[in-house]
VOGU-3710 file (C-alpha; in Angstrom, 3 decimals, decimal comma):
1> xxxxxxxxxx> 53,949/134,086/59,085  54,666/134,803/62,894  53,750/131,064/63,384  56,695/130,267/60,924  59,043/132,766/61,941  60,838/131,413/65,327  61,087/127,879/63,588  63,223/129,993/60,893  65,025/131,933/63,381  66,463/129,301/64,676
11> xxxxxxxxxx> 66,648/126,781/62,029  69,177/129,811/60,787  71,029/130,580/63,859  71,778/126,943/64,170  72,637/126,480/60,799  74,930/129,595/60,586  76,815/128,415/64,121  77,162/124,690/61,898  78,545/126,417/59,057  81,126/129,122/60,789
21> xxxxxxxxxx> 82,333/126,291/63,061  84,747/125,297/60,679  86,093/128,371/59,899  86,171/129,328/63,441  88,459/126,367/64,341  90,727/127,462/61,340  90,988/131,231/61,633  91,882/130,074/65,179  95,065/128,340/63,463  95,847/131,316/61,624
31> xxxxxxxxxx> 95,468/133,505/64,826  98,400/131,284/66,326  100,331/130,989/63,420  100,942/134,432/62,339  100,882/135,999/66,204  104,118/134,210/65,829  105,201/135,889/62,947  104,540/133,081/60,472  102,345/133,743/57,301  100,394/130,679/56,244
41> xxxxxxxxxx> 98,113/130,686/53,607  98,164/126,847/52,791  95,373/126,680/55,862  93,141/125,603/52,746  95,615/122,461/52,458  95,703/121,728/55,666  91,405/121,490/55,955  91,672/119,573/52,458  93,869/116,816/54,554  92,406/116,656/57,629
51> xxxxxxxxxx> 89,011/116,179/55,959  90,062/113,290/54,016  91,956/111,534/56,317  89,309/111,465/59,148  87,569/109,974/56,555  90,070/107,735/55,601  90,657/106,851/59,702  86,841/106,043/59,905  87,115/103,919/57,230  89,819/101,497/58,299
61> xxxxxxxxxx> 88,650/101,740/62,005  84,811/101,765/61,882  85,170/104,748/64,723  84,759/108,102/64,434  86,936/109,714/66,535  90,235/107,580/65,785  89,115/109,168/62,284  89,665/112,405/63,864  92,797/111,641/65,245  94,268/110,585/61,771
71> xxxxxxxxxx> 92,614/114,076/60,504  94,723/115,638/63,602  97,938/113,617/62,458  97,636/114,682/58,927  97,279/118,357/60,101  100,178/118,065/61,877  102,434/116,687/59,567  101,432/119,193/56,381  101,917/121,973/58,800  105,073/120,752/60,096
81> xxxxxxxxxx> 106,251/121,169/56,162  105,025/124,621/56,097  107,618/125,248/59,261  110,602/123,414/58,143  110,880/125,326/54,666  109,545/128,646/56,830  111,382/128,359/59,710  114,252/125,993/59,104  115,152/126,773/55,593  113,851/130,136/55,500
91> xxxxxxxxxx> 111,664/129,518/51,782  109,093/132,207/51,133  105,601/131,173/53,499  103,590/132,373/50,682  105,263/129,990/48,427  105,244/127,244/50,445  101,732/127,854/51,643  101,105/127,964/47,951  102,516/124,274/47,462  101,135/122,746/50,573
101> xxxxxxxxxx> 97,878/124,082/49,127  98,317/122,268/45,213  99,808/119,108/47,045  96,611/118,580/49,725  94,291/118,852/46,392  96,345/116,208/44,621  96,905/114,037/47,424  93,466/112,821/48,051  92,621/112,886/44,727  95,049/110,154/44,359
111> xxxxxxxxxx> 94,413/108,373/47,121  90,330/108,117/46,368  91,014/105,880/43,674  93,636/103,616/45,636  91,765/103,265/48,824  88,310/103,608/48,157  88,534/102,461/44,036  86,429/105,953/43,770  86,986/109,380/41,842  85,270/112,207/43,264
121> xxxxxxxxxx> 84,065/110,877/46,957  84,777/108,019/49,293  81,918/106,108/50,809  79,925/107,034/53,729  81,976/106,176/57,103  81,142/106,758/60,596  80,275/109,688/61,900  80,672/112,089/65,301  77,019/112,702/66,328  75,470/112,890/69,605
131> xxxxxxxxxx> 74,349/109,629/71,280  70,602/108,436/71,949  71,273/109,692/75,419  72,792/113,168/74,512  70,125/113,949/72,264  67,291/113,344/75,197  68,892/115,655/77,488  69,595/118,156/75,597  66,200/117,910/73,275  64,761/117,935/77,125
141> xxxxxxxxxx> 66,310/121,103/78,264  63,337/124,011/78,261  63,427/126,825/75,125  66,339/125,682/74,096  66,565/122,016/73,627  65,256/122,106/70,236  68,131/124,532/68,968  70,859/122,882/70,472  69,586/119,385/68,566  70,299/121,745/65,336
151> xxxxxxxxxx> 74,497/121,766/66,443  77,018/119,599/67,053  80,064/118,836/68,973  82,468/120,533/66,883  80,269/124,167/67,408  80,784/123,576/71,293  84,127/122,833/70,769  84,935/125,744/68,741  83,298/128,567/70,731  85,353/126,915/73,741
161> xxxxxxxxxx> 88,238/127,700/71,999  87,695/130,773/71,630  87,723/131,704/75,391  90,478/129,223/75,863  93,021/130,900/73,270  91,737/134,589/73,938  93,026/133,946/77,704  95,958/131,800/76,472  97,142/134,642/74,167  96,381/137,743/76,584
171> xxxxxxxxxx> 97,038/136,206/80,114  99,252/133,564/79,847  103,347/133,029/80,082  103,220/131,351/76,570  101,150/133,943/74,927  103,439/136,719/75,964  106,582/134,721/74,276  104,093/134,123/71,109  103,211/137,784/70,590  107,204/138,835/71,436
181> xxxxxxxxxx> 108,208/136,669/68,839  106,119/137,708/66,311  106,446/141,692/67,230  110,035/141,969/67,932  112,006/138,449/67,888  115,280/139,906/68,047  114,632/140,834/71,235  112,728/137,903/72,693  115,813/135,857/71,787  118,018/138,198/73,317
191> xxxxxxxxxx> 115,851/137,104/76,696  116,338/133,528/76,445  112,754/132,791/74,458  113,370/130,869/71,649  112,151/131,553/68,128  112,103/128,788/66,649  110,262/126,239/69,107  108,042/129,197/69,476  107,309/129,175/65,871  107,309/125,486/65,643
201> xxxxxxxxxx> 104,698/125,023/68,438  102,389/127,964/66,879  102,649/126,824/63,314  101,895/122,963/63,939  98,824/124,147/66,559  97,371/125,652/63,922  98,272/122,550/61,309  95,935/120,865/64,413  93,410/123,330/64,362  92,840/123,336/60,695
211> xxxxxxxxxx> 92,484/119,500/60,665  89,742/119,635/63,188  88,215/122,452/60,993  88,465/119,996/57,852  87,246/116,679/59,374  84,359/118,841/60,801  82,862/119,399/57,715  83,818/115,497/56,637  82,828/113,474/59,896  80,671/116,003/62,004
221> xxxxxxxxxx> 78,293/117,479/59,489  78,648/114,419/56,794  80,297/111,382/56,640  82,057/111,512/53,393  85,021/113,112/52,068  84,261/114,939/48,285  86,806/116,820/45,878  86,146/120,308/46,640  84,211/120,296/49,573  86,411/122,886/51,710
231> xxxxxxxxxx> 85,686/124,918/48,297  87,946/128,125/50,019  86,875/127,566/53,435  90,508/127,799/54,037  90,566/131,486/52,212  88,024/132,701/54,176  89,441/131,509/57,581  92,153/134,251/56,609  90,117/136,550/55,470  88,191/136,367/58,939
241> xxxxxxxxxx> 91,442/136,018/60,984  92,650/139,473/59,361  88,715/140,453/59,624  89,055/139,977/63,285  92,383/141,325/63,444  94,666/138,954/64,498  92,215/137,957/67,575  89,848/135,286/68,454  86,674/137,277/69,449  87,685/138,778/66,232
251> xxxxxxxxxx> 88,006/135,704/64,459  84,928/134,884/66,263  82,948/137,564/64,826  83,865/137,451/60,901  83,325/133,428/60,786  79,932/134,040/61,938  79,244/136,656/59,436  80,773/134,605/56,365  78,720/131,701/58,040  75,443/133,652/58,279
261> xxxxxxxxxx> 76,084/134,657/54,723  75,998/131,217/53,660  73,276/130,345/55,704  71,229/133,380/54,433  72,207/131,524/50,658  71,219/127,769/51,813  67,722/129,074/53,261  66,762/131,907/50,130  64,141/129,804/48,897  62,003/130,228/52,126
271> xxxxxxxxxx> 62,467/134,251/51,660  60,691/134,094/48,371  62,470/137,316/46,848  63,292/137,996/43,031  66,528/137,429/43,334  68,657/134,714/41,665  69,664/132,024/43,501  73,470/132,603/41,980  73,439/136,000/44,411  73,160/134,548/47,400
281> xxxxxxxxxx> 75,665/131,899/46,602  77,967/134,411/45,749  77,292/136,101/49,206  79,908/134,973/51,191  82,661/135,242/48,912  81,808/138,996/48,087  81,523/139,523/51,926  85,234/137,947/52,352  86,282/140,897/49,614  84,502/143,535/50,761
291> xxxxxxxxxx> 86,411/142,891/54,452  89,695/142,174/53,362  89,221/145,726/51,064  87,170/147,882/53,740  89,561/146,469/57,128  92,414/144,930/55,567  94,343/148,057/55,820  92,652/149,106/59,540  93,828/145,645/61,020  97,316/145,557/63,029
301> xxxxxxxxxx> 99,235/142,419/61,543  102,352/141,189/63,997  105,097/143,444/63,208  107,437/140,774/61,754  104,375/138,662/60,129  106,261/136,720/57,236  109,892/137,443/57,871  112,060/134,578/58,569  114,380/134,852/61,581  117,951/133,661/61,295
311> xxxx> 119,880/133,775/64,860  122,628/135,754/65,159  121,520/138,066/62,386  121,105/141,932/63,409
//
């Protein structure tokens, strides 16, 4: 059993960084979006498109990482919906978070049939993966080479983020006008820091981060695109970013305790306990309750979080 148990260890770490990676990258999103005092729950939508258009960009280009860039596109064009009726025409985010969520499930639905003459999957495409060369050096780096074979790209990526945004929301000039707007716009306006673009910029990095959250799961740990393979991803990126409250370390946190949930469900068989195998896939959607129930209330949302701002309004 000792002989077996560091193999497990980190067979699980690894897999539980692979599986919170995407909703790392997407609580991230919601982190911008609603510091800036936008509410978007169609973050579910967003991961449905950029998912199956990386797919759809591999396809049609044989490369991987154009893929990704189409995934990116398509982020940033759902998410720049979700601002214009926010934003612009002042609709009700939860509503329109609501639609962008029941168009993203139709759309490639659709579009599986047309393009790839397929229901329920596309074919396998190319794929983000380290190289020949990547995957000596790091497989020859001592105690820990054969753990960080287990990741990917996307995992560094993500935990890079985090630093990155944590320092761009706390220390930087743009921060400070992000976290005015969404506390107290009125009076960011009234010193020349505008709103809108604000929001704008906010809601479509998160359309970007989303996307990259998506095609993660489509490009970086497979190489298809299925129906319901975000399967409430999306949900539980909110339910980590309010988790976390409102903060990336936060964010940080949660995703890898939804992901280690799921983990702990993939890998049950090697526990050998009673237990059905329908309780540990449960797992991480009871966790995403039991946190949005036990901290929901405890966690400091940005004071004007879902309130449309009209100029000249007082």
């Amino acid at each position: 059993m000792e002989n077996n148990s560091l193999p497990f260890l980190v067979a699980f770490l690894a897999a539980t960084l692979r599986i919170a990676t995407p909703l790392i990258l997407t609580s991230l999103g919601g982190v911008l979006n609603e510091k800036s005092g936008v509410t978007n729950i169609g973050l579910e939508g967003i991961m449905i498109m950029g998912a199956f258009f990386a797919v759809v960009g591999s396809q049609y280009t044989g490369n991987a990482y154009i893929g990704l860039a189409s995934g990116i596109i398509a982020g940033i064009v759902t998410s720049g919906i979700h601002a214009f009726l926010s934003i612009n025409l002042k609709s009700d985010q939860v509503i329109s978070g609501t639609a962008i969520n029941t168009l993203a499930s139709a759309i490639p639905s659709l579009l599986l049939w047309i393009l790839f003459g397929m229901q329920s999957q596309s074919e396998g495409v190319a794929r983000i993966g380290y190289s020949p060369a990547v995957r000596s050096f790091l497989g020859g780096i001592p105690g820990i080479g054969p753990f960080l074979l287990e990741l990917n790209y996307m995992v560094f990526v993500a935990l890079i983020l985090v630093v990155v945004l944590t320092w761009v929301i706390n220390k930087s000039r743009w921060g400070l006008r992000l976290r005015a707007v969404g506390e107290y716009p009125r009076a960011a306006d009234t010193l020349g820091i505008s709103v809108f673009r604000t929001r704008y910029q906010a809601v479509l990095l998160s359309g970007v981060l989303a996307a990259i959250g998506g095609a993660s799961l489509s490009i970086v740990s497979g190489n298809v695109y299925r129906d319901g393979m975000i399967n409430g991803r999306g949900f539980i990126a909110m339910a980590a970013m309010i988790f976390g409250n409102w903060t990336p370390l936060g964010a940080l946190g949660a995703s890898l305790l939804f992901g280690a949930a799921e983990a702990l469900q993939i890998r049950s068989q090697a526990f050998g306990l009673p237990i059905p195998t329908e309780a540990y896939y449960i797992l991480p959607y009871l966790l995403t309750m039991i946190a949005i129930t036990l901290f929901g209330k405890r966690s400091h949302a940005p004071a004007s979080l879902g309130q449309p701002y009209e100029k000249g309004q007082r």
